[in-house]
C-alpha positions as CSV (number, residue, x, y, z in Angstrom):
1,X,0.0,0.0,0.0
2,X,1.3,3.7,-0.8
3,X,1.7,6.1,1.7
4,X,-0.5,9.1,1.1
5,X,1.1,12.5,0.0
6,X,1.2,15.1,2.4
7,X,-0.4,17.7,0.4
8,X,0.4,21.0,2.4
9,X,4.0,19.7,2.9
10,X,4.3,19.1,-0.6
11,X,2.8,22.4,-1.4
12,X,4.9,24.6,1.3
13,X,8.1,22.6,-0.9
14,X,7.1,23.9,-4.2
15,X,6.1,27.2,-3.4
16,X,9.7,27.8,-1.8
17,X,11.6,26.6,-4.1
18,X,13.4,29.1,-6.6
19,X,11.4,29.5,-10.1
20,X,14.4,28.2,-12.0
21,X,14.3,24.2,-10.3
22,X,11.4,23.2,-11.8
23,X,10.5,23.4,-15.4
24,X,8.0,26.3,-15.9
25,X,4.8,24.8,-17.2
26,X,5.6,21.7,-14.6
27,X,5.1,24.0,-11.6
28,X,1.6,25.1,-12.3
29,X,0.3,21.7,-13.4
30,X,1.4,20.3,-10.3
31,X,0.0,22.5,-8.2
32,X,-2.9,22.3,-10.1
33,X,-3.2,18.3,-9.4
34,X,-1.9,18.7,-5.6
35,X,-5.2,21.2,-5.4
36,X,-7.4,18.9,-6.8
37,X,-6.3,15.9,-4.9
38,X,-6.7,18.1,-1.9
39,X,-10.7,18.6,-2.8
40,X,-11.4,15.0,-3.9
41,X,-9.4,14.0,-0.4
42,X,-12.6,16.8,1.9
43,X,-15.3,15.5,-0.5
44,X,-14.5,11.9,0.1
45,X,-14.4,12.6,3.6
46,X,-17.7,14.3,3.9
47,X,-19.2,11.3,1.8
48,X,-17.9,8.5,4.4
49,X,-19.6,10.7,7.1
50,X,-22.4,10.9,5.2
51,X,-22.4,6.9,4.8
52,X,-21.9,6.7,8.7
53,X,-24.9,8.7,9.6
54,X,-26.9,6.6,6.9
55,X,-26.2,3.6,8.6
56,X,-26.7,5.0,12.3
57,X,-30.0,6.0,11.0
58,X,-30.8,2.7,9.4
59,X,-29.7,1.0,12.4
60,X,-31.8,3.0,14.9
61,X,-34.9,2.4,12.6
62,X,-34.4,-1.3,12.1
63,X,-34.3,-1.9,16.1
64,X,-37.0,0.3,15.8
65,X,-38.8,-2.1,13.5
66,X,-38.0,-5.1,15.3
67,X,-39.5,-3.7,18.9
68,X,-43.2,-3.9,16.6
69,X,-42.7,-7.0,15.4
């Protein structure tokens, strides 16, 4: 398994490093992917707790169910 990237640590590296060690269009672009990695990492959060609620809330209505049945 791969060790996840540490997004702001990899983001506080490029932004301090001199213009001239990276290859100018290669700069942008990955910051451009780091930032997007970032978003799909918070919406994939927010949809596993919305997952976890959804099954509390199915749980708590099926022992619901059974006490009428």
């Amino acid at each position: 398994m791969m060790k996840p990237i540490n997004i702001k640590s990899m983001l506080a590296m490029i932004k301090d490093e001199p213009e001239d060690k990276y290859i100018p269009v290669l700069k942008p672009v990955l910051l451009q992917a780091l930032a997007e990695i970032k978003q799909l990492r918070r919406k994939n959060s927010q949809l596993g707790a919305k997952a976890a609620r959804y099954r509390r809330e199915k749980e708590k209505l099926e022992d619901a169910l059974a006490m009428y049945q």
